[in-house]
N, C-alpha and C positions, 0 to 999 in steps of 0.2 A: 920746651920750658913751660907753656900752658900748661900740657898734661900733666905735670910736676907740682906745679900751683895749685892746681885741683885736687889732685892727690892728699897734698901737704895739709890743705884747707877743709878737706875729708877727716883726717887723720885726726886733725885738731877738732871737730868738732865730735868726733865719736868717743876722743879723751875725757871733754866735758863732759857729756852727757854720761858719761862711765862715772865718773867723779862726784856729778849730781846725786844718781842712783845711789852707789856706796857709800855716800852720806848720810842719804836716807835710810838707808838699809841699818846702819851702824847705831841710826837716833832710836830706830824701832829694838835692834838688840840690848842695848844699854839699861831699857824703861826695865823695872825691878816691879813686880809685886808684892804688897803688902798684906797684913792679915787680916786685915778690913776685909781685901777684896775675895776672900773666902768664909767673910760672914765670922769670924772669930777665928782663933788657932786652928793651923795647920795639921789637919788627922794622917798621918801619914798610910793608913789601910784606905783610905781616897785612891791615894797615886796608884797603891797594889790593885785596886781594882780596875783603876784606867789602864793598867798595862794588860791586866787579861783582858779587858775591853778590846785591846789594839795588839792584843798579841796575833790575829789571822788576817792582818794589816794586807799581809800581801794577797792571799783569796779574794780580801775585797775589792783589792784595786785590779786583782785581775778580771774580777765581774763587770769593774767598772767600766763603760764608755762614753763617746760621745752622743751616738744613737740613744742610746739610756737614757741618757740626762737628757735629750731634747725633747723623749715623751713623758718627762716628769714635767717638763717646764709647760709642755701644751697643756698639761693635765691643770697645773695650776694657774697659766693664763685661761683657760674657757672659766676658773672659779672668780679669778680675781684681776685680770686681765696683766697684759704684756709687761703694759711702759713701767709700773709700779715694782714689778719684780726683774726686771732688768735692771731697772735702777740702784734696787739692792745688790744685786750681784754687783754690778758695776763697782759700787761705791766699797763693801768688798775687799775685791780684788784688786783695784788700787790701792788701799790700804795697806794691805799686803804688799806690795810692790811689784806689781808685776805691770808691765807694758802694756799700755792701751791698743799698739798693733795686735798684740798678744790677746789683749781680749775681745779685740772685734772681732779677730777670727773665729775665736769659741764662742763669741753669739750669732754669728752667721752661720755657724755649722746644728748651733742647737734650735735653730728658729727664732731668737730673739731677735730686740730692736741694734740699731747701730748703736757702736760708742758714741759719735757726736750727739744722739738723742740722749743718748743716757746721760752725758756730762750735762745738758741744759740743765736735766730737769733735776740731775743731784744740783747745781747750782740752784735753782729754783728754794731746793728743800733747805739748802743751807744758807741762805740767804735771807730763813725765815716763814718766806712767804708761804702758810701751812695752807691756806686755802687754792692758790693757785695750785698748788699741785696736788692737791685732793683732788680737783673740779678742771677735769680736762674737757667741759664740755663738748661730752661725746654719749649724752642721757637721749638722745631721740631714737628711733623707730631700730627696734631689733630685726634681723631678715632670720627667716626660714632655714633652720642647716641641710647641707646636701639631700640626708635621707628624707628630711620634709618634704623634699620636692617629686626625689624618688624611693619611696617607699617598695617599691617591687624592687626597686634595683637591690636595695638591704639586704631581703630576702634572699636573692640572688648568691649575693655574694657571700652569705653565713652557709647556703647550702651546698656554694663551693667550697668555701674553707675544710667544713664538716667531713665532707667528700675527700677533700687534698690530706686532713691529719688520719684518715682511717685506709687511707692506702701503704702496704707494705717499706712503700720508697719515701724515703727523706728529702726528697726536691724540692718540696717546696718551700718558696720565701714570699717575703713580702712582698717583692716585684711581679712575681706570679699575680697574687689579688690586684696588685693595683693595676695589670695589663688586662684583669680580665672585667674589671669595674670599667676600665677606657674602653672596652670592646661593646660590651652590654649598653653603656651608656647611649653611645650613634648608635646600637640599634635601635632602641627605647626611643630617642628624643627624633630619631630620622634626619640625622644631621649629619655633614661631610664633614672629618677629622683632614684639617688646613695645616697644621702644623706635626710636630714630635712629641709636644708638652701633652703627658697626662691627665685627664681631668679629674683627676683625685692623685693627691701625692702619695710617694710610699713612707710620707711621716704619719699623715693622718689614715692609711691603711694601717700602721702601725699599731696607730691606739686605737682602731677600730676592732684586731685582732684582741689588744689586751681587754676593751669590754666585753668580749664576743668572750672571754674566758681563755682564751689559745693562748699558748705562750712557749716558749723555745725553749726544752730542757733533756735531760738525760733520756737517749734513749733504748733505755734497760728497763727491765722489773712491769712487764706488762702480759696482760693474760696471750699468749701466743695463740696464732689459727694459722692452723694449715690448710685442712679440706677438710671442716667440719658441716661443712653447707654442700661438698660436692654430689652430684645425684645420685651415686654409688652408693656413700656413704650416709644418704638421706634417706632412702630405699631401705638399705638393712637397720635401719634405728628405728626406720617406722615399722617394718617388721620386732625390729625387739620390743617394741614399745605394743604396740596389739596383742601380742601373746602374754605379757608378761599380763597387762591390763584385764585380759579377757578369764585369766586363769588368775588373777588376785583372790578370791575367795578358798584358792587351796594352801594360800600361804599365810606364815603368820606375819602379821602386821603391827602397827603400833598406831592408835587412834589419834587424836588432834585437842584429846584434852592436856590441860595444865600435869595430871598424871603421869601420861604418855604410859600408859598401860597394854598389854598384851592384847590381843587380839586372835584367837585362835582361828582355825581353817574350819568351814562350813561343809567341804567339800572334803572329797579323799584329802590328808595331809601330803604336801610336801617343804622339806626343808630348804632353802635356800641357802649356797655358801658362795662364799665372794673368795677369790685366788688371785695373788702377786706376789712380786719377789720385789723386797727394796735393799739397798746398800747403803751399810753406817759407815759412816767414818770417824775414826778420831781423832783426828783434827777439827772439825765442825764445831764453832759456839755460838753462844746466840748470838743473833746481829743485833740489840739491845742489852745494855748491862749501866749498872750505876758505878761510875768512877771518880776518881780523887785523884790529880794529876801526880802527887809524890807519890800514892800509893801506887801506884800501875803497875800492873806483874807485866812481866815476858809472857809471850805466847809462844808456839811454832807456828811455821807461815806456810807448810806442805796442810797436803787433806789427811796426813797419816796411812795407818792400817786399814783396810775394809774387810768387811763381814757382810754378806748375805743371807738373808733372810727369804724365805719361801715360805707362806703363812696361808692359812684360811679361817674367814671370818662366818662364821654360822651367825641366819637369821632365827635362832629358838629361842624361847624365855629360860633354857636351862643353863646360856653360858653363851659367849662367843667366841671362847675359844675350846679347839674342840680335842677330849682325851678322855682315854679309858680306863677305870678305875685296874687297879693289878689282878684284880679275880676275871674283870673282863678282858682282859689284856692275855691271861694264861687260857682260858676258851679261846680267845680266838687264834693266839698262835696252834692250838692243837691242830684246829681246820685247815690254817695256813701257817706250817713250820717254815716258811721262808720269812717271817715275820724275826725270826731269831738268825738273821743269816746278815751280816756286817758285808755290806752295799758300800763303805767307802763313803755315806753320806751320814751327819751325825744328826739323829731325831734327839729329839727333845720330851724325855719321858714316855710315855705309853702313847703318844700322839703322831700326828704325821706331819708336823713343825720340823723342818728343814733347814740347817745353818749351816756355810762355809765358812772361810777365812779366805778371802781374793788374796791369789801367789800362791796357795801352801796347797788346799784340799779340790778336789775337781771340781769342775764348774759344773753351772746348771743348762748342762745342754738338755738337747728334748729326750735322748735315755734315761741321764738323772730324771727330770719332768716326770717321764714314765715310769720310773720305777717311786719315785713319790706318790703320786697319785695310784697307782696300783696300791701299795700300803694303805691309804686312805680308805679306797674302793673296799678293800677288805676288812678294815678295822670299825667303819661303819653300821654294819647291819649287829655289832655286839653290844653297841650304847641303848642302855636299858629305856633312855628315853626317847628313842631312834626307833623302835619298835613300828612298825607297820609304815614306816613312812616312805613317798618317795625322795630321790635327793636328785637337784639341778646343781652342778656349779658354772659360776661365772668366770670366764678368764680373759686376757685381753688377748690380741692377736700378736702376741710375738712369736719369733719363729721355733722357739722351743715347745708352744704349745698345737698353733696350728701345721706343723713339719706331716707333709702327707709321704704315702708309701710309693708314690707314682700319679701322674699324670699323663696326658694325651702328649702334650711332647716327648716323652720317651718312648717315644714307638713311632718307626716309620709304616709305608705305606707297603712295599712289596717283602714277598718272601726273602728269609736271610739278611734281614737289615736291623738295627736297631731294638730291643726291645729290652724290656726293665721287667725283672721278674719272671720264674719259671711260669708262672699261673696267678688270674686273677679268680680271685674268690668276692662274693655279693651276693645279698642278697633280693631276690625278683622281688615282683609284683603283686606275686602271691604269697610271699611273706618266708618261700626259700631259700634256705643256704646254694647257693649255687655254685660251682669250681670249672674255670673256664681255662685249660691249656695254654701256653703262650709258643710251644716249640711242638713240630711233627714228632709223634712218637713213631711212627710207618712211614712206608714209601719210600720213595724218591728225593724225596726232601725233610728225612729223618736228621733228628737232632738241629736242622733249621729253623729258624724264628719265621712266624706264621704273619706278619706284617699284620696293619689294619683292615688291608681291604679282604683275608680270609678270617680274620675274627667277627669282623660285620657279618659276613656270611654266615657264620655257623652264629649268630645273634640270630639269623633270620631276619637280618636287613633288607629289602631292596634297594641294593647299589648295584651303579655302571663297571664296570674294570675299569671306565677312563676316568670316573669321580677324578676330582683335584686333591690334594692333601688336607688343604685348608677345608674345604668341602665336606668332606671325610672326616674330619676331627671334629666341624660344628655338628654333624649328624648323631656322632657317637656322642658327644657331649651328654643327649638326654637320654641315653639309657640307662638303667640302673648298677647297668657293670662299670660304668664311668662316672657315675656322678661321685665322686672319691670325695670321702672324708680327710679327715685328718686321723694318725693315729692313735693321738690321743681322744677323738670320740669316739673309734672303732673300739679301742679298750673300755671307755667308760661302756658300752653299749653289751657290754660281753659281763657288764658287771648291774646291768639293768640300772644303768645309772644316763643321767644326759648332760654334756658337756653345752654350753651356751658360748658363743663368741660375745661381745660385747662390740660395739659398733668403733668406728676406728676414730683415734682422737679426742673419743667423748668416757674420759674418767671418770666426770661426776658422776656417771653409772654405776662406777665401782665402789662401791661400799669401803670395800679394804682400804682404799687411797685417806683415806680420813684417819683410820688407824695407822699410816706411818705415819701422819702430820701430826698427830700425839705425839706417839714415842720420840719422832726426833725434837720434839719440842723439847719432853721431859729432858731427854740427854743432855742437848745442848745446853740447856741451864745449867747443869749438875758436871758436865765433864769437865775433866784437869787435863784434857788432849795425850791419856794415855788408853793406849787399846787396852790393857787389864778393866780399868776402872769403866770402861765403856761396854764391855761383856756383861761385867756385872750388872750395871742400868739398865741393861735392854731388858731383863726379865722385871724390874721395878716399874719399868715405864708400861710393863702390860698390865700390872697392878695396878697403878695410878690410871689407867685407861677404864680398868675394871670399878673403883670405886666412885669416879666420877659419871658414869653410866654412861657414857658415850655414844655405848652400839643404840640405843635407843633415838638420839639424835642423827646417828648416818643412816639407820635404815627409816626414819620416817623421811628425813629426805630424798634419797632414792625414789621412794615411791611418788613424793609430792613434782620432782625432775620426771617422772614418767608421767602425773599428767600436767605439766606445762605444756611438754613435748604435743601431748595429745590434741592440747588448745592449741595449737599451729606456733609456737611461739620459740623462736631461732635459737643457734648457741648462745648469740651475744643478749640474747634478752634472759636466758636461764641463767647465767651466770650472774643477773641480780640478785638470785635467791641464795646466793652464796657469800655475796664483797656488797651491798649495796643497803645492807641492816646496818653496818658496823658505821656506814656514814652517816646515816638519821642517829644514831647513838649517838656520837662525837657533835652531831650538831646542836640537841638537843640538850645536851648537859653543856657544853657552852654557851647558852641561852640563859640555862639557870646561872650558871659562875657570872654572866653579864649583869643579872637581875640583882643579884647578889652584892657586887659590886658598886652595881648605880645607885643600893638603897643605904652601903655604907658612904657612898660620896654623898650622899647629903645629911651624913654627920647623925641619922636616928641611931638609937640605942644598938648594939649589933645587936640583943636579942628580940629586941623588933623587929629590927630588918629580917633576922631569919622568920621569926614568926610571921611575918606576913608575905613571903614566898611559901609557907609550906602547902597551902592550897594550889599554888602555879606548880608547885615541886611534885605534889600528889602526881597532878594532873598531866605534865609530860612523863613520870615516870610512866604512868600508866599506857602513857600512847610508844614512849618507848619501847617498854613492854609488850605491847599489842605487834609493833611490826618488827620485832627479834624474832616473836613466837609466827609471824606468818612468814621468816625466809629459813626458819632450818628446816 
């Protein structure tokens, strides 16, 4: 029977308290607004703009949290302190109806005061008394903040964070700094750590991160690295980087005036061409466009069709892209009648411009490669303004281009085992064609493969018979019957031409990479996500490449990237000369629109206000200016 009483006595007092609430709730629904309280009539394109104001209601509430709002609320207690803005919220929130158990919780989780401090001091406020609760005499002596005291620790912990967001893995959080702030801390101060409590909480880690600038978002759309620092691939860049440097006077260049004018070769001429293959698709639009929410067209949601492209970018002042007039075109098929011989790949005019259809027409393995470039090779020495010259091209390491004809692992070590190819053919020391057997044509061991350790031999090696394999293959490494190319350099070299690797991972080498970020730019703007209309714009978009003079701004770069390189200066600091102009831009004309701004908030004429910016406006365009033209 007690527990029944209790019960009952429960029961009844949670009816009331229901009863109360719904009361209230019902006086607050009831209250009506007038047209006063909107400053005169009712405009009804108001409401239409509040609902697109609140139309992405739920993105924001999904953004929203509790952690959030508690480094708003720290943010705005260090300006204005606690009690004053707790009290607002407070006062609020009851308003609204909602339970004071309900919002003690939400100020204990956001770092605020308790509800029973907030009710005083809204009593305080509503009571009149405006001075009492301005004047919490709490005006004496400020202390020191944390970093005041440790100033190294600061450092410490920015040059962790620094460290923690440019590593590959996403682990880290807030609890990370704040356990590595408590670690540093007793070593710093020399002090025994007695309890668990942190001596820096991970609230105020928190907003230590958002002034640090860090902050926790999408992780997509960032310049990637793989081994652009590894010492393989540091090794061969400083090698490309020395040769290209040391033999600049044979090439043509473009100077560092406003002009950006030619620059002829001092020395023998050679021409420079840059080679890649990129892939359109049409499906692809831009990721920017201006829209009208009624207006919205349908798009498709696939990439579409694809089309490849295999292209070379010449560095001459007669053109960058490169073809031969029909009378030079008919000379040179005479010397090379396979020039007139249908390969299954479609060129593009008198040129050696290469395009597929990914599905339909063969791919670009490394015999198409080769029989592209052989075309090239040959239609070269007919361009009248080619004359006397020599030619490099640059290509990147994919396996179509670097594909060798053999290696040291296809071949073992004894008689009768393993080998790749009748015969190795190379050239000596002495500048020899040389042709080196690979099977017994006599003896004993006729039509058998001669292994490694009888080709050493007839090298005129000194080897053991018991050499090891491993052994054996590092020996043969530096001879010139093994130091293998690739096929496609062997071919250029047959054509007194030199193929150049370019270093691995490092595009901004590649000249060409700038002309597909053209062309797919033009596309994207212009395509209806059909493949017809997307054939058509690829050859517009080399046009608009051409009129806007582009090659002029990639090959000054290129060279300007070879000597950063030279200046000792990493991938991640070269890649300012490319993303880090466009931010002094954007900050700089935001600077102006502020000035702009401040000098109509104080009500001058607008043509004054513009006139007396136009000397500040000279003057950052100028500096704008100044460092556009120092990162292309």
């Amino acid at each position: 029977m007690p527990k029944r009483a209790r019960s009952l006595k429960r029961a009844q007092s949670q009816a009331a308290i229901a009863a109360r609430w719904s009361e209230k709730r019902v006086c607050h629904a009831k209250e009506e607004f007038s047209h006063g309280d909107f400053g005169g009539e009712i405009n009804p394109k108001m409401f239409e703009n509040i609902g697109k104001t609140f139309s992405n209601e739920n993105d924001f509430l999904g953004k929203l949290d509790l952690p959030m709002i508690g480094d708003l609320f720290d943010i705005c207690k260090n300006e204005w302190g606690s009690r004053k803005l707790t009290t607002l919220l407070y006062m609020i929130l009851r308003y609204l109806g909602h339970q004071w158990r309900i919002i003690d919780d939400i100020f204990r989780r956001i770092g605020a005061n308790r509800c029973e401090t907030a009710h005083k001091w809204a009593e305080t406020f509503l009571s009149g008394d405006f001075e009492v609760f301005m004047n919490d005499g709490r005006g004496g002596k400020n202390t020191d903040s944390f970093y005041d005291i440790f100033p190294e620790l600061e450092i410490e912990a920015k040059c962790f964070v620094a460290d923690a967001c440019a590593r590959k893995s996403a682990d880290f959080t807030v609890s990370n700094l704040a356990k590595f702030i408590d670690e540093k801390y007793y070593d710093i101060s020399q002090t025994t750590k007695v309890n668990d409590a942190l001596i820096r909480s991970e609230t105020s880690c928190r907003l230590d991160l958002r002034r640090g600038g860090a902050k926790f978002d999408r992780n997509n759309q960032r310049p990637y690295f793989e081994g652009h620092e590894r010492p393989d691939v540091v090794d061969h860049r400083e090698q490309f980087i020395s040769y290209f440097l040391e033999r600049k006077d044979n090439y043509y260049t473009i100077d560092d005036s406003d002009m950006a004018t030619w620059q002829t070769p001092t020395q023998k001429p050679c021409i420079l061409i840059f080679h890649d293959e990129s892939t359109f698709r049409s499906g692809d639009v831009s990721y920017k466009r201006c829209l009208i929410d009624e207006e919205t067209s349908f798009f498709c949601k696939g990439k579409g069709r694809s089309h490849m492209i295999s292209d070379f970018l010449i560095c001459h002042p007669s053109g960058p892209f490169f073809s031969l007039s029909e009378s030079e075109f008919q000379e040179a098929s005479k010397v090379y009648p396979n020039l007139l011989t249908d390969t299954g790949i479609k060129y593009i005019g008198y040129s050696a411009t290469a395009g597929i259809n990914l599905g339909y027409d063969v791919y670009f393995d490394n015999e198409t490669i080769l029989n592209q470039f052989e075309r090239l090779f040959q239609l070269l020495p007919f361009k009248a303004e080619y004359k006397e010259h020599d030619f490099e091209i640059i290509v990147d390491n994919a396996r179509t281009h670097s594909a060798k004809e053999f290696s040291l692992n296809d071949f073992r070590k004894g008689i009768g085992t393993r080998c790749r190819g009748d015969s190795i053919e190379f050239i000596d020391d002495d500048g020899k064609n040389q042709r080196l057997p690979c099977f017994f044509s006599s003896g004993e061991n006729k039509g058998n493969s001669k292994g490694l350790l009888v080709l050493a031999k007839e090298l005129k090696l000194d080897v053991d018979n018991n050499i090891k394999l491993d052994d054996l293959q590092r020996l043969l490494s530096n001879h010139s019957a093994f130091k293998i190319i690739s096929r496609l350099q062997k071919l250029a070299a047959k054509h007194q031409m030199k193929i150049i690797f370019n270093p691995k991972y490092h595009c901004e080498l590649n000249s060409i990479e700038g002309l597909w970020c053209s062309m797919k730019r033009y596309i994207r703007q212009k395509s209806d996500q059909t493949f017809p209309t997307m054939l058509q714009l690829i050859p517009e978009s080399k046009e608009y490449f051409l009129e806007k003079n582009l090659q002029k701004k990639l090959f000054r770069r290129f060279w300007r990237t070879l000597n950063a390189y030279s200046k000792g200066k990493t991938y991640s600091e070269v890649l300012q000369l490319f993303f880090s102009g466009s931010f002094h831009l954007s900050a700089a004309i935001g600077l102006v629109f502020f000035l702009l701004q401040h000098q109509c908030a104080l009500r001058i004429w607008p043509i004054f206000a513009i006139c007396s910016c136009v000397p500040l406006i000279i003057e950052y365009t100028a500096a704008i200016y100044k460092i556009v033209r120092q990162r292309l």
